[in-house]
N, C-alpha and C positions, 0 to 999 in steps of 0.2 A: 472571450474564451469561456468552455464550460467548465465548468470544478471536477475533478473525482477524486473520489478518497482512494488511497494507495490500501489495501489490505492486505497483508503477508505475513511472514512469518517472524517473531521476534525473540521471542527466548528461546534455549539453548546457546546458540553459539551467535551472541548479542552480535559480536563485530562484523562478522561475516554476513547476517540477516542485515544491520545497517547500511554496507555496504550493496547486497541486492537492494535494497529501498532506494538507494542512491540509483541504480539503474534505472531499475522501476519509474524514480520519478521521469529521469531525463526521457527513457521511451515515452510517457504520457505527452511530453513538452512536446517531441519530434512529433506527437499524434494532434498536436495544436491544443492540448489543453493545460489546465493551469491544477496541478497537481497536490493534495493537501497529504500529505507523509506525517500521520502520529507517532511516527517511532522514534523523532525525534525529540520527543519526549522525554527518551530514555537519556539525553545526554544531559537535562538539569533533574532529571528524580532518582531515586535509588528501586529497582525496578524488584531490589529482593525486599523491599518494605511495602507489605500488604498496602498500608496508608496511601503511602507512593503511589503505588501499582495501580493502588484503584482510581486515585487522582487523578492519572495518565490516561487511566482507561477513559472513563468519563470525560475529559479534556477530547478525547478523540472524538467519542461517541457524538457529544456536543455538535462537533461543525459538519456531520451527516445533514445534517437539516440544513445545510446551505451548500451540498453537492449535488451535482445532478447525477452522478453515478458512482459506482464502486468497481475498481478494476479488481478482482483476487488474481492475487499471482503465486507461482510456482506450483510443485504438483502436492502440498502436503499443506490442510485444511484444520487450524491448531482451535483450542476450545476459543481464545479470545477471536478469532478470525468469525467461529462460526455465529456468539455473539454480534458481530459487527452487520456480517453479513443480514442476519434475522432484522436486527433494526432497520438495515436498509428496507428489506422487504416489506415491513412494519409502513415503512413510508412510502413506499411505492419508488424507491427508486430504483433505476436500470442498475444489474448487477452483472458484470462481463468475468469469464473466465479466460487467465491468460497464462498459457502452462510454460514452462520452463523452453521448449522444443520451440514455440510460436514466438519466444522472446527473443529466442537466439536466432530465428532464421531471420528476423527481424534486422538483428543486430548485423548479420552476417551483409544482407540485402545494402543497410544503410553503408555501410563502409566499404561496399562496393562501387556505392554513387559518388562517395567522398574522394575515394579516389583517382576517379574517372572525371 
């Protein structure tokens, strides 16, 4: 399986961004690949602690170097994301844009097989 890094959106409204991520990853899984989610991060560090923050950050930034791509999702591109993003391109890896509309019809598609 290839790697990619999950890239979205996390602060503001943590539970609800964690919960997209949790999609997020499971789309990557249906697409055959093996999905690395930094935002999971947020459930052992305290994400309003600079220290933290930055800890998590770099903990993410880290395993770029061992993904072969980076999916961004949703439609809204937050300072950490663009971050993330640049490193990718630093290294050359493939960067996919996946908007909120191509996830759902996705979603919509897959549970039409499932039922059938």
């Amino acid at each position: 399986m290839h790697r990619v890094y999950i890239c979205s959106p996390l602060g503001g409204n943590v539970s609800v961004n964690i919960e997209n991520a949790k999609r997020y990853a499971r789309y990557a899984l249906e697409c055959g690949m093996a999905p690395f989610i930094p935002h999971f991060y947020v459930l052992i560090l305290d994400g309003r602690n600079d220290k933290e923050r930055n800890l998590g950050m770099n903990a993410g930034l880290s395993m770029l170097w061992v993904c072969d791509a980076v999916w961004v999702f949703g439609d809204e591109i937050t300072e950490s994301m663009k971050t993330e993003i640049r490193f990718a391109e630093k290294l050359n890896i493939e960067v996919r844009y996946i908007s909120e509309n191509d996830l759902r019809k996705s979603e919509v598609k897959n549970d039409k097989i499932k039922k059938n």
